[in-house]
N, C-alpha and C positions, 0 to 999 in steps of 0.2 A: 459253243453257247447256242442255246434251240432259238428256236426265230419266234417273238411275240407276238409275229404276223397268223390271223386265224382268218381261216377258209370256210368251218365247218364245226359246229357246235348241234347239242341238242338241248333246246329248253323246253319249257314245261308253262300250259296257259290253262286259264279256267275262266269260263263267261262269266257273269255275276247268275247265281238265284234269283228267281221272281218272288217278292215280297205278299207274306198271308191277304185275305180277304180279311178284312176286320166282320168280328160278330158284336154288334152293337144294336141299342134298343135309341130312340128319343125320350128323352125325358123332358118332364114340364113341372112347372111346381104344381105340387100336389095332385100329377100322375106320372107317377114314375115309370108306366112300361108304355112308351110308344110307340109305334112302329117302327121295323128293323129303318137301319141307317148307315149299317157299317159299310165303306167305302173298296174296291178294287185294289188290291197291292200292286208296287210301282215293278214295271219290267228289270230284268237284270240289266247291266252293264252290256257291252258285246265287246269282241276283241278285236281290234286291226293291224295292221301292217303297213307300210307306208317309206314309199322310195325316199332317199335322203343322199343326195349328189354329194354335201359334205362328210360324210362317212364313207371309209374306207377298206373295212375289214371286220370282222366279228371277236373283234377279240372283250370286248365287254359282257359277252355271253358264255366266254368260255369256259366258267364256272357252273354251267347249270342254272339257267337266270328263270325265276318263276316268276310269273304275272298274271294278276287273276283281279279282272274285272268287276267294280263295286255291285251289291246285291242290292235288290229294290227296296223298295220300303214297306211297310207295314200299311195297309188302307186306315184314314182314319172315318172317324166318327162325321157326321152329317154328311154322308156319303163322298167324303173326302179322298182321292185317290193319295195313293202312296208315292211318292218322289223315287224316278226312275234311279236304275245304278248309274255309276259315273262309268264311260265307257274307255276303256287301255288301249291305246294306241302305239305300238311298238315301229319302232323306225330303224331302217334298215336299209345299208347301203347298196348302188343299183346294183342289180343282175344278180340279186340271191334269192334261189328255187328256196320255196316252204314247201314241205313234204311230211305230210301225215306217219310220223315212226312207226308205227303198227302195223299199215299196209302200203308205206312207201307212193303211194297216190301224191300226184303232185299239187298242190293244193295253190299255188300262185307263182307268178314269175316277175318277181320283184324291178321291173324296169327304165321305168321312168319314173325324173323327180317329180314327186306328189303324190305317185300313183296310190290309190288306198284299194285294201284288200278288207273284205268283213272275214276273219280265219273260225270265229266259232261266238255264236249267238247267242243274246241273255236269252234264262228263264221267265216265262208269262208270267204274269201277276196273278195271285188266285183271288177269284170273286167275291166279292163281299157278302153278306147275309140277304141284303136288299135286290141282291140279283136272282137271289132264289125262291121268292114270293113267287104264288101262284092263286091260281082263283078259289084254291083248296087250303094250300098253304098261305097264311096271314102272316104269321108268327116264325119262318124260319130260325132255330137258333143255332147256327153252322153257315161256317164259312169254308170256302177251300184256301187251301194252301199254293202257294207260290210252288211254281216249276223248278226242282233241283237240276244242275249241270253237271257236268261229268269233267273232270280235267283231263288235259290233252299232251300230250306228249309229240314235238316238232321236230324239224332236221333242219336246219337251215344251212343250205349250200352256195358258198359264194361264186359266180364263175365270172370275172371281170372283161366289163362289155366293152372290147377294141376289135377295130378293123383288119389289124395288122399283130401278128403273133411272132413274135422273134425270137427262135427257138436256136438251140447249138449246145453244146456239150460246154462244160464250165472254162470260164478264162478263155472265149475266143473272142470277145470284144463283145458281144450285146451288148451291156450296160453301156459300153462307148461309145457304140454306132449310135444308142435311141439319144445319147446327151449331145451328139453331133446333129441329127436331123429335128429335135424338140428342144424345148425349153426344160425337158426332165434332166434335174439334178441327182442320177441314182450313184450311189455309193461305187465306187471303182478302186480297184487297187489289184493286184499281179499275184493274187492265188485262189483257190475252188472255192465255189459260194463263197463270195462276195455278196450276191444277191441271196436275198432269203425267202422273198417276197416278192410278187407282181411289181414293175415300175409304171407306169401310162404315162404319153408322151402326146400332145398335141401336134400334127405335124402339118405345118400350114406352108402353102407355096400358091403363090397369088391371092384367086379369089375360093379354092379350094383347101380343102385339111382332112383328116383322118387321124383318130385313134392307135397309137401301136404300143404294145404290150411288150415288154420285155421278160421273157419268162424264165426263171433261175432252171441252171443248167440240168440238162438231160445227162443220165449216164445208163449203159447199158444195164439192161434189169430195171428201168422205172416202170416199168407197165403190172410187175412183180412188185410192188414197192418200195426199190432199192434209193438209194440216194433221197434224194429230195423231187427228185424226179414224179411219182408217187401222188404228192401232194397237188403239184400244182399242172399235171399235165391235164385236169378238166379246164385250167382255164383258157387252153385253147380251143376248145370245143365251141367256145362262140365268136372265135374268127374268120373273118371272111376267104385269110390267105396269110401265109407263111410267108417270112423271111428269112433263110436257114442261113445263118451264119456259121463258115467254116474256116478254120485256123489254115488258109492254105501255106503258113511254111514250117509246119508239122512242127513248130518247135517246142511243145507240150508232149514232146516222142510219140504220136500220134501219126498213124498216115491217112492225111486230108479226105481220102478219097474213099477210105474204111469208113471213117468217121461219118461221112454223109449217110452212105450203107444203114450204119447202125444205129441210128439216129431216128429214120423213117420206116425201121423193122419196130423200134417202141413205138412209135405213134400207128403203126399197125398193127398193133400185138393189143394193143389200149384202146382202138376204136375206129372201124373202117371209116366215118365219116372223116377221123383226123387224115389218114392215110389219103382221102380222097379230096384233102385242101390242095387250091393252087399252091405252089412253091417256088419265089426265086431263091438264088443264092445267091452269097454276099460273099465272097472270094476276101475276108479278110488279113491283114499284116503281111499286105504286097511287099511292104520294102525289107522286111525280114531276110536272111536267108532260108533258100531251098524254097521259096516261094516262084521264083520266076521257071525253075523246068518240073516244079509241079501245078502248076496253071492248065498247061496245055497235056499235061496227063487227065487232067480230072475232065477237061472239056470233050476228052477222047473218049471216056468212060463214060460219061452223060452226056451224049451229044443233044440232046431233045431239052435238058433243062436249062433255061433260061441262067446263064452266068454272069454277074458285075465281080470285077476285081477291084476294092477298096484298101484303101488306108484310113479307118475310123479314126486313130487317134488324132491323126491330121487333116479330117478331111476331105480325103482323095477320093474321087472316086462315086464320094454320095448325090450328086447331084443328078448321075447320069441312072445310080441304082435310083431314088425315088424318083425318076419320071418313069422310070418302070413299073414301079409301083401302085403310081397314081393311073398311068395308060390302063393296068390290070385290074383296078377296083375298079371301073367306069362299065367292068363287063360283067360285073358280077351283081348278083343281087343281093338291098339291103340287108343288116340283120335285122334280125326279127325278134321277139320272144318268146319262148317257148309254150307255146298250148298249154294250159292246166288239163289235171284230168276232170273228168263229172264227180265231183267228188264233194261232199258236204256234211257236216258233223250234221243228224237230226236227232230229234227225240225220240226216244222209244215207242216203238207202233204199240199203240192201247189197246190191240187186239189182240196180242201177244202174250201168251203163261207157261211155263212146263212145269210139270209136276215129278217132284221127285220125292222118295221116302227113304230119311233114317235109319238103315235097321239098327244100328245101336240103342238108338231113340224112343222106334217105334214112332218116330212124327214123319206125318206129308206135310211138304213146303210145297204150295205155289209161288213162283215169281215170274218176271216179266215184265215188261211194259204196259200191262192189265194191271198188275200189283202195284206198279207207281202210279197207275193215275189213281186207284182207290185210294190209294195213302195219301192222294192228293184234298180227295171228295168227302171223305167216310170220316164224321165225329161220333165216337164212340157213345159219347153219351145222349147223342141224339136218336131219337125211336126211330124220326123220319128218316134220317140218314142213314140207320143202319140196315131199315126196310131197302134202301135203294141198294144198301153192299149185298144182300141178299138175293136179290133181283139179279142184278147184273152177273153174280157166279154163277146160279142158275141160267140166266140168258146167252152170254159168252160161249158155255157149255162147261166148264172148271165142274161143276156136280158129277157132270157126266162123265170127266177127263179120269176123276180120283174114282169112281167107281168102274171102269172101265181098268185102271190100273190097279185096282183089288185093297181100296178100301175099304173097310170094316166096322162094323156099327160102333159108337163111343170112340175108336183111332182118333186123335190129336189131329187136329190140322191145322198148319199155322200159315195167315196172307196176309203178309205184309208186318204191321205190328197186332193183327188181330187173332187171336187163338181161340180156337173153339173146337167141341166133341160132335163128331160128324154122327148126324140121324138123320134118317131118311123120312 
């Protein structure tokens, strides 16, 4: 049966649009055209992220979850502003990287409870008609439009934040040693993956404690994707040190001492930082046989790595491994979280058009981020406004772009929603 436990999903976000300029007149009794009044439209929505200690895993997203922030309002009349969008706040459990899908930019490092992230920002509101009076212009009748947004496409990667990473090959006791040293009740029972999913474990001894992770077993080939391995060997990656649990009395037809070998060729085959974590071993199922003259094999073979020989199930043994523990996190420095990159969704630069042509067609299309803000500015049926779309393609250089690239007197040209025969 597949584990409902999720790591690793992509959803889909969209900030709210900025709400139109209203084009509005005053009226009075018995004079009906007063001066413009029409009001600012309301900002979009924005979208956040937000650490959540009681969540545990992504699996409410693992269907492709879309969220798209409310859109602003329409400006009213007596220079009434529009009513902002309502802003999405998504929550999400600690230590999950957001990462822009497109270009893998790491966009936040989900860490602590509360933390909030802004992931992608409303649309401006577009101006009212009253904002476009001028000491020429009295009478504006045009308003702009609200700022369109682009939806986003996300990666969210969980990597669960403990100090202590408790790694071994399936059925050597993990799950028993972390329910011996914490108050973690993970699932346990006498064959492969047991565990499906991260366990965390509080592990308190005085006026100290630490985080330890129990992490479902390694098999050779997980750096390859084999096993289950695959899955959850990132979430060691934010450990401060390993706890390598090995089955020393081979009775899984295993010999203890291969096992160790192979075990730290995947965490080096998967990511030098892993390979370069401290590591004690945890000498488990001493009272087994074939455990007691393979003890002194394996200490002969790794003379340098730090060795406890336990009995998880009973006990034995732990007390003496976590003060080892505790003496080795004391040298080590905090975790941290991960750096974002410089990364942030913006609006398209308004200086920005390419021109390209049809030949099926025969039409030139300009676009760009010049062409959204006209579509933002330019009412059609306004003289004034359409003097300004005039202006500006001439000023930008777009006149120059399309004759440069061998337009033709009467050729089609279409900007934005605007279509007209090019003359010189």
């Amino acid at each position: 049966m597949a584990s409902l436990f999720t790591d690793k999903v992509k959803i889909f976000v969209k900030s709210g649009d900025g709400g139109d300029g209203m084009n509005s007149f005053k009226s009075f009794k018995g004079f009906a055209n007063g001066g413009p009044d029409g009001g600012d439209g309301g900002k979009g929505g924005d979208v956040y992220v937000v650490g959540d200690k009681d969540k545990n895993d992504l699996v409410e997203f693992r269907f492709g979850s879309r969220f798209k922030a409310g859109d602003g309002e329409r400006g009213g009349t007596n220079n009434c502003f529009g009513k902002g969008g309502e802003d999405v706040v998504i929550a999400l459990p600690l230590g999950t990287l957001v990462r822009d899908a497109e270009t893998g930019k790491l966009l936040c490092d989900v860490y602590a409870d509360g933390e909030k992230h802004l992931i992608a920002r409303g649309g401006k509101g577009g101006k009212g008609n009253v904002r476009f009076t001028t000491s020429r212009r009295h009478a504006p009748h045009f308003a702009q439009k609200g700022q369109k947004t682009q939806p986003h496409a996300l990666i969210l990667e969980l990597k669960v934040i403990a100090d202590v990473g408790i790694i071994g090959f399936p059925n050597v006791g993990k799950s028993t040693l972390l329910s011996k040293i914490s108050a973690a009740k993970p699932k346990i029972a006498g064959y492969h993956f047991t565990t499906l999913s991260p366990n965390l474990g509080v592990v308190r001894r005085y006026d100290k404690s630490f985080v330890a992770a129990d992490i479902p077993g390694l098999i050779e080939g997980a750096a390859q994707g084999a096993g289950l391995g695959h899955d959850f060997l990132r979430h060691i990656e934010r450990t401060r040190m390993l706890v390598h649990v090995v089955d020393i009395s081979g009775m899984e037809g295993r010999d203890p001492v291969e096992d160790f070998a192979r075990i730290n060729a995947e965490l080096c085959e998967y990511s030098e930082k892993l390979a370069a974590l401290p590591q004690i071993v945890a000498l488990n199922k001493c009272d087994a046989f074939g455990a007691e003259e393979n003890i002194p094999r394996f200490r002969r073979k790794y003379p340098s790595v730090p060795v406890y020989p336990v009995t998880a199930l009973l006990g034995e043994g732990t007390k003496e491994l976590l003060d080892a523990v505790f003496e080795r996190l004391e040298t080590l420095p905090p975790a941290e979280p991960i750096p974002a990159d410089e990364f942030e969704y913006e609006a398209p630069d308004v200086n920005e058009f390419f021109v390209e042509k049809d030949e099926a067609e025969n039409v030139w299309y300009v676009t760009g981020g010049l062409v959204d803000m006209l579509e933002r500015n330019v009412v059609l049926s306004d003289p004034d406004s359409m003097a300004y779309f005039q202006k500006v393609l001439k000023d930008k250089g777009v006149i120059r772009a399309l004759r440069e690239a061998g337009v033709q007197e009467e050729d089609t040209v279409v900007v934005g929603g605007v279509e007209f025969a090019f003359r010189e």
